[in-house]
N, C-alpha and C positions, 0 to 999 in steps of 0.2 A: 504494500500500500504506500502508495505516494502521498506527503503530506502537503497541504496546500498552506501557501505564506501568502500574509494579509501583507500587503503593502503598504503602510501607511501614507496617508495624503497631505505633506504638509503646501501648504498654504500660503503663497509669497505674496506680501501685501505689496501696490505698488507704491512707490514712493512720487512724490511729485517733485520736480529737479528745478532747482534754482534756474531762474532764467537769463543765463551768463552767456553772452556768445564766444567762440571761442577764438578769436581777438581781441575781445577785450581784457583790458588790464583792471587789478584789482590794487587801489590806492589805499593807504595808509590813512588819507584828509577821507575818504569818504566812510564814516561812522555809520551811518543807517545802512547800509551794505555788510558793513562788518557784522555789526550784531544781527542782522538777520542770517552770519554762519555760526553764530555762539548758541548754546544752550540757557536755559534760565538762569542757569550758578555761573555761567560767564565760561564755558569750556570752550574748546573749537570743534563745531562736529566733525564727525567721521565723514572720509572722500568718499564711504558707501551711504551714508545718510542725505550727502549734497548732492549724489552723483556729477563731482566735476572731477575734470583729468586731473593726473599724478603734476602736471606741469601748474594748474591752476589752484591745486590743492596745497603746494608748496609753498606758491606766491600767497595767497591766501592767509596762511600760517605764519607766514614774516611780516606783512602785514600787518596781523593782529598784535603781535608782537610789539610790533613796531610802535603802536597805535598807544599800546597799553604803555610799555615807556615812557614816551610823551606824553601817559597821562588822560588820551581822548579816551578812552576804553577804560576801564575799571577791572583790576587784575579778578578781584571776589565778586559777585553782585550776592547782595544780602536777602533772602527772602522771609519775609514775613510773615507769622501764622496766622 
């Protein structure tokens, strides 16, 4: 007797992708941009979460970086209960 295997069905949500062309560049001065790649506690999301390239995920990241340095960005955002 042959046993039969359930395969389970997982379920890949789609994510919806920042609307970034792929010439354009991502600035340090532009803050509403930035934070729309942070999370609520101020992380930088994941390049499978924004789905951008390894090239603009990079820029991206220095960026923030960058941003937070000088102070436009906030290294912690505090959330409130």
């Amino acid at each position: 007797m042959s046993k039969t295997v359930k395969q389970s069905k997982m379920v890949k949500t789609k994510r919806q992708p920042f609307k970034l062309k792929p010439s354009e560049t991502i600035d340090y001065k532009q803050v509403d941009i930035l934070l729309s790649f942070s999370t609520e506690h101020g992380k930088i999301k994941s390049r499978r979460s924004t789905n951008l390239t390894l090239k603009q995920q990079r820029q991206l990241s220095k960026s923030i970086k960058r941003a937070r340095y000088l102070r436009l960005l906030p290294f912690v955002i505090s959330v409130e209960n």
